[in-house]
VOLO-440285 format. One record per atom (N, C-alpha, C): x, y, z. Coordinates in steps of 0.2 Angstrom, whole numbers, plus 5000, padded with zeros to 4 digits. Each point is the difference from the previous one (the first is absolute). Example, Ala and Ser with C-alpha at 12.3 -4.5 7.8 and 13.67 -1.06 7.14 Angstrom:
! VOLO-440285
506649725039499650065000500450065000499850054996500450065001499650055003
***
This chain:
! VOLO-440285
492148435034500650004997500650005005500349954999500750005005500650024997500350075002500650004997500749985000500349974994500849995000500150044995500750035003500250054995500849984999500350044994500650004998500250065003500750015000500550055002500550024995499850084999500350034992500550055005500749984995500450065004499850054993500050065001499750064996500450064999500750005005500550055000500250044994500049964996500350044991499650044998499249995002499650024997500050105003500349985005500350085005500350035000500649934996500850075001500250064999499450054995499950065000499550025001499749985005499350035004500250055001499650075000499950085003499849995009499849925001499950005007500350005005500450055005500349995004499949955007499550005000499949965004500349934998499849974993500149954996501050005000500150064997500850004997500249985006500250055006500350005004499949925002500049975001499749945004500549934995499850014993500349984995500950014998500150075002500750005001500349995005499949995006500049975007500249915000499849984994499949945000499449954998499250065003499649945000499949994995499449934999499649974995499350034997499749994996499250014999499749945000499849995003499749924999499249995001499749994995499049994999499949954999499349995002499549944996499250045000499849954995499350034997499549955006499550045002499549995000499249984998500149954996499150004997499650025001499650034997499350045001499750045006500750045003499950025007500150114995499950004998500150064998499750055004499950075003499550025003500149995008500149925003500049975004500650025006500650004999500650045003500050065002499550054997499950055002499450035004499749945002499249995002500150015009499750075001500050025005499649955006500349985006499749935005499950035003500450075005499850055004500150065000499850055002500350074999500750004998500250024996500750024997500549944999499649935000500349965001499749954994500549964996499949994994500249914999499849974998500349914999500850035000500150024992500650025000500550035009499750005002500350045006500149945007499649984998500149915004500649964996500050004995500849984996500450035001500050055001500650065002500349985007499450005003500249985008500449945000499749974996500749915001500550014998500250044992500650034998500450045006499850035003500350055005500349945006499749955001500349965007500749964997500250014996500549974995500450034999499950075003500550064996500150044998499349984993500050044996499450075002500250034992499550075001499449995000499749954996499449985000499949994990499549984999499849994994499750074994500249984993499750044995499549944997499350044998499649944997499650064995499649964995499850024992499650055000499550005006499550045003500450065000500550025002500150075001500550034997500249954996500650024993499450024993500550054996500650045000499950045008500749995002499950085006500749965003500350075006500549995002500750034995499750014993500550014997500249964995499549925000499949974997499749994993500350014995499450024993499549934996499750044996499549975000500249964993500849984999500349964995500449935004500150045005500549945007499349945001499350055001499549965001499849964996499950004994499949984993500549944999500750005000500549945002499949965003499750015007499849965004499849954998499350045000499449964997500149944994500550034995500149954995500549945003500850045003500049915003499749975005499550015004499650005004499649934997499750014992499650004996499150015006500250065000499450015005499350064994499449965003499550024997499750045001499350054998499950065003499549995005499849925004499949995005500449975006500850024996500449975006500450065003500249995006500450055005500849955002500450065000500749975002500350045006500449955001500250045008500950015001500450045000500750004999500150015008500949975000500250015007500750024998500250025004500750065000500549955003500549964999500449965004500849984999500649995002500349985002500349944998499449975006500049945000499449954996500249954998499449984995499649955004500549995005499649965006499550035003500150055003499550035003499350034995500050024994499750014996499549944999500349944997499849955001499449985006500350015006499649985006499350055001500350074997499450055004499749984993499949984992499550004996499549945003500549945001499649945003499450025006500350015006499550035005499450054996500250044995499550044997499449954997500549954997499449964996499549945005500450015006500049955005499250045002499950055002499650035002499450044993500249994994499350024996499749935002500349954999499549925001499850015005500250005007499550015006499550034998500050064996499550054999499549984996500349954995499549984996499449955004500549975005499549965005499750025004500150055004499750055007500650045002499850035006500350035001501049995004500550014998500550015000500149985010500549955003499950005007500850044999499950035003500950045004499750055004500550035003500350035007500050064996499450075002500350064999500050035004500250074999500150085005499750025000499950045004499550045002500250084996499850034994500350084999499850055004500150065001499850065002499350044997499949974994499550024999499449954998500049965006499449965000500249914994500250034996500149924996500449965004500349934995500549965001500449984997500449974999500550004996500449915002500349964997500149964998500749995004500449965004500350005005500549934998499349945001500449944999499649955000500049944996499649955000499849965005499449975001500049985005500249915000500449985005500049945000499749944997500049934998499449975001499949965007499649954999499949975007500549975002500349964997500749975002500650035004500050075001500350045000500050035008499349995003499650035003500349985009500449985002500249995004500750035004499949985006500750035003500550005001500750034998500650004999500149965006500449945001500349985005500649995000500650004995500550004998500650075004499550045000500350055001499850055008500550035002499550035005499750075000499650045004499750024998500450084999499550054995500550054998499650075004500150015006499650075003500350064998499650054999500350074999499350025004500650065002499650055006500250084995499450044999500050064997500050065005500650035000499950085003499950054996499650065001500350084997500350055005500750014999500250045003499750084997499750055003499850064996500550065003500450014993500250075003499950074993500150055003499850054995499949984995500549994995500050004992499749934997500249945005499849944998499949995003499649925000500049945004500449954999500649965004500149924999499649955002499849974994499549935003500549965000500249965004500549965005499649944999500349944996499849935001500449965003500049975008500449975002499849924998500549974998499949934993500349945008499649934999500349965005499649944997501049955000499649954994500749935004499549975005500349975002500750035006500649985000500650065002500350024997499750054993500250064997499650055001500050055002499850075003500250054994499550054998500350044994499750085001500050044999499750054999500050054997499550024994499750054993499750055003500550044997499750085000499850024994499450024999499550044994499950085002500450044996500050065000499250044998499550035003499650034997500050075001500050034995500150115000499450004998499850075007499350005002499750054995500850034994499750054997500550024995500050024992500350004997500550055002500749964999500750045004500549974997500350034994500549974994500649985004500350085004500649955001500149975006499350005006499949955004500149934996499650004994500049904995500850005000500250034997500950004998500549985006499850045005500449995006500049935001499349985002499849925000500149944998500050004992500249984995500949985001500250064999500749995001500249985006499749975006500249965005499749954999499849984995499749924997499449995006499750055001499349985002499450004996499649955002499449964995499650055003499550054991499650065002499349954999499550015002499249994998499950034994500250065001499950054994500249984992500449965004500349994989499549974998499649955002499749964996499250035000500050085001499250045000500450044992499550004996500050024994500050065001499650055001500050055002500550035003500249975004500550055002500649994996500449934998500350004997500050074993499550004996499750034996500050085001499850035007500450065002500650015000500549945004500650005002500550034993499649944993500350034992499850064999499150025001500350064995500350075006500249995006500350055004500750014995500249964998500749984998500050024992499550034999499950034992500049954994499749935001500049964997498950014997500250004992499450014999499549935000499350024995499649925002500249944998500250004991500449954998500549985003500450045003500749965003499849975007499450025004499849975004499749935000499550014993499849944997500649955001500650014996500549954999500449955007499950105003500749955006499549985006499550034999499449945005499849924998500249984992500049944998500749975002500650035001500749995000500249965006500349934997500449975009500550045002500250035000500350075003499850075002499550005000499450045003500550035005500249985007500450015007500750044997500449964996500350024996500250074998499450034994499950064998499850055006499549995005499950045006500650025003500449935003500450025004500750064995500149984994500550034994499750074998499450025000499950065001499950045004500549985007499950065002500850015002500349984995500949995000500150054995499550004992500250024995499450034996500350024995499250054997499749934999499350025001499349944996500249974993500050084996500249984994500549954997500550005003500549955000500149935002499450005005500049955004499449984995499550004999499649984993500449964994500550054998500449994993500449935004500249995006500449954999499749935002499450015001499649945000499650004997499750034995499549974993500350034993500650034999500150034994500749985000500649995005500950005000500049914993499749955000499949964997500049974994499350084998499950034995500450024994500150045006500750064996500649964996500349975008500549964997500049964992499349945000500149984993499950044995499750055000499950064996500850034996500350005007500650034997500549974998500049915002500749954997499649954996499250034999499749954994500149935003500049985006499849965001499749975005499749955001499649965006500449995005499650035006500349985007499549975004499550055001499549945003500049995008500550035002500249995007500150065005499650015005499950035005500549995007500450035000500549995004499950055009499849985004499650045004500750045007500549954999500750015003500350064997499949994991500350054998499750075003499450004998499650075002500050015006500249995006500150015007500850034999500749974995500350035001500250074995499550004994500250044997499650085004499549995005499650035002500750085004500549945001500550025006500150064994500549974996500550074996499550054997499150004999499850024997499850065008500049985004499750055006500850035001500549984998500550065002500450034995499549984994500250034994500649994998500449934998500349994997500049984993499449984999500049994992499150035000499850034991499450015001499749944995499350025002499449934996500349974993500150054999500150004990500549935001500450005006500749944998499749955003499549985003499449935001500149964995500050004996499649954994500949964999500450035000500949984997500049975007499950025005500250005006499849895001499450004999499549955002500249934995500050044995500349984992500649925005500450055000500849965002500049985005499550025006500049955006499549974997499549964997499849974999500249934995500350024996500249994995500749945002500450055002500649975003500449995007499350005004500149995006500750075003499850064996500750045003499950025006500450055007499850025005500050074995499350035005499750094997500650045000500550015005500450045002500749984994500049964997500449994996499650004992499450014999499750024994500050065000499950035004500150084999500650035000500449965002500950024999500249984993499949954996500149974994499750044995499350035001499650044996500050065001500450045004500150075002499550035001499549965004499250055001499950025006500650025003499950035008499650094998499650025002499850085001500450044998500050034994500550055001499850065004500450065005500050045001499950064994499750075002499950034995500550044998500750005003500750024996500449944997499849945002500149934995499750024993499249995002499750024996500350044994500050075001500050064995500649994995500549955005500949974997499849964993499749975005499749944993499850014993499450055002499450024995500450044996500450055004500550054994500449964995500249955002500549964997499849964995499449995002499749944995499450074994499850065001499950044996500650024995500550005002500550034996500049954996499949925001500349944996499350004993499650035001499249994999500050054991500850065002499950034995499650014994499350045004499550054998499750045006499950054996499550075002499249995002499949944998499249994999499749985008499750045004499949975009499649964998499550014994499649945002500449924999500349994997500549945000500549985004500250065004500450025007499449965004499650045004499749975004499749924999499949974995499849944994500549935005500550044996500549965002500449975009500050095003500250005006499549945004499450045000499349955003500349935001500050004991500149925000500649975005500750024998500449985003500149995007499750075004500250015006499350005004499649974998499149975004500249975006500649945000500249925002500550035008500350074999500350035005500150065003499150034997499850085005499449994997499950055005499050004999500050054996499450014996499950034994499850085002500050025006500050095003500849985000500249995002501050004998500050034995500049934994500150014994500050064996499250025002499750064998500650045001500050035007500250065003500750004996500449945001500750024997499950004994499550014995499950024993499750065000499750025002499950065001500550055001500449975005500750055003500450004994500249964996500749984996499850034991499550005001499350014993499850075000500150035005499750075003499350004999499649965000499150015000499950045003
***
């Protein structure tokens, strides 16, 4: 059998997915986009080497394009994905109980496009023998899937062009190595520096990072994987921002500001927002979140005023520093504070604290933090 297949965008069937991985991604922008497999069920998931799966050779071709790599039917429900998201598939899919479907997470529907094709491009090899491409060598003995090989037309030498020499050095000192590639391509001369820490060292990465040096390290799962949970980020949230284009992003922002809040402002601030003006935004504004990082690290406004904040500069192209003077949600101090809360208790006339603190909460969440709150009810309330 030779495959053609169609391409189903699937998005709707997610807009309230429990999957983070899924949502996150979804509210960022991307797409879901599938096609069904015929009679391959079982098949995706069928181990070719130690720990290494068909599926995981698909994954490999998704990943040179970008992306995270591939969800296929073999391994769903899972990820957070239920087993009704799965079911929907299947129906527009109209896939059988001996067919398998494969979903890609994307952006762009071009690229999608092309990594499904090569996928399909290579079950047909498979059907006919073995697959020709260029792979790697892993660490633990397998290989992995790199780049197709040529055909014979192909197979000759560049003479257009001159040639491209690179000469590699390791400089070795304590903490790292610089692999030094000297590039020489014709008369341009270049030279790449690859940073490698020869031992997990957080804010040796940061220092580094912040002098825009290229680390080895970031692209080792593990260590990246240490680097989050040092930062007290747990497994789920690890899950997310290890799938996340902004991965560098969150590392470098947490070590500016609590995790916590660096979390909320890249997988929940988007959220919230539509939550609270009922409406669609959709939009991931990454300029925003680098400046709101600033007022929030010198505490001029707290979390709670995010969502209004984002609202307005999204909305209406406003500048921050001017939504927060329009909206009066600069931090109040805690004898700002006490002014307020007394004032706005006396308007509230009643005795009931539980409607007292009801109210306050509500009101004054957007401009103190909720130990404020508390304290200056306690003080004013006599608890």
């Amino acid at each position: 059998m030779i495959f053609e297949v169609k391409i189903y965008d699937l998005t709707e069937i997610f807009k309230e997915t429990k999957s983070k991985l899924v949502k996150s991604n979804i509210d960022n922008g991307a797409k879901v986009y599938g096609i069904k497999l015929d009679k391959m069920k079982g098949m995706i998931g069928f181990e070719i080497l130690p720990n290494r799966r068909i599926g995981t050779e698909f994954s490999d071709i998704a990943k040179k394009f970008g992306l995270k790599g591939i969800l296929h039917s073999d391994e769903l429900p899972n990820y957070g994905i239920s087993e009704e998201e799965v079911k929907n598939v299947k129906k527009i899919l109209n896939c059988s109980e001996e067919d398998a479907f494969i979903l890609l997470i994307s952006k762009d529907y071009e690229i999608a496009k092309k990594v499904f094709n090569l996928i399909i491009n290579r079950i047909n090899e498979s059907i006919k023998g073995i697959p020709k491409d260029t792979r790697q060598a892993n660490d633990d003995g397998t290989t992995s899937f790199l780049r197709p090989q040529p055909g014979s037309e192909r197979m000759y030498p560049e003479t257009d062009h001159p040639y491209i020499h690179i000469d590699k050095d390791v400089i070795e000192n304590n903490e790292y190595n610089i692999i030094r590639y000297n590039i020489s391509y014709g008369d341009i001369k270049e030279t790449f520096d690859i940073y490698y820490l020869k031992k997990f060292d957080k804010d040796l990465y940061i220092k580094l990072l912040n002098e825009g040096k290229t680390i080895l390290n970031s692209i080792d799962p593990e260590f990246v994987k240490k680097m989050l949970k040092s930062f007290g980020y747990d497994e789920k949230q690890i899950e997310n921002i290890i799938w996340s284009e902004y991965i560098n992003d969150i590392i470098k922002m947490s070590f500016d500001i609590n995790p916590t809040t660096v979390y909320y402002l890249f997988f929940q601030m988007v959220g919230d927002t539509e939550n609270l003006f009922k409406e669609k935004i959709e939009k991931f504004d990454l300029n925003f979140v680098y400046k709101i990082k600033d007022y929030l690290k010198d505490k001029k406004i707290v979390k709670n005023a995010i969502p209004i904040i984002y609202y307005y500069y999204i909305k209406y192209n406003k500048d921050i520093e001017n939504i927060i003077r329009e909206n009066n949600l600069y931090k109040r101090n805690i004898e700002e504070l006490k002014k307020e809360i007394i004032e706005y208790v006396k308007s509230l006339n009643t005795n009931d604290k539980k409607v007292i603190f009801s109210n306050v909460f509500s009101k004054f969440k957007y401009v103190a933090d909720s130990d404020d709150i508390k304290k200056v009810l306690e003080e004013i309330l006599n608890i």
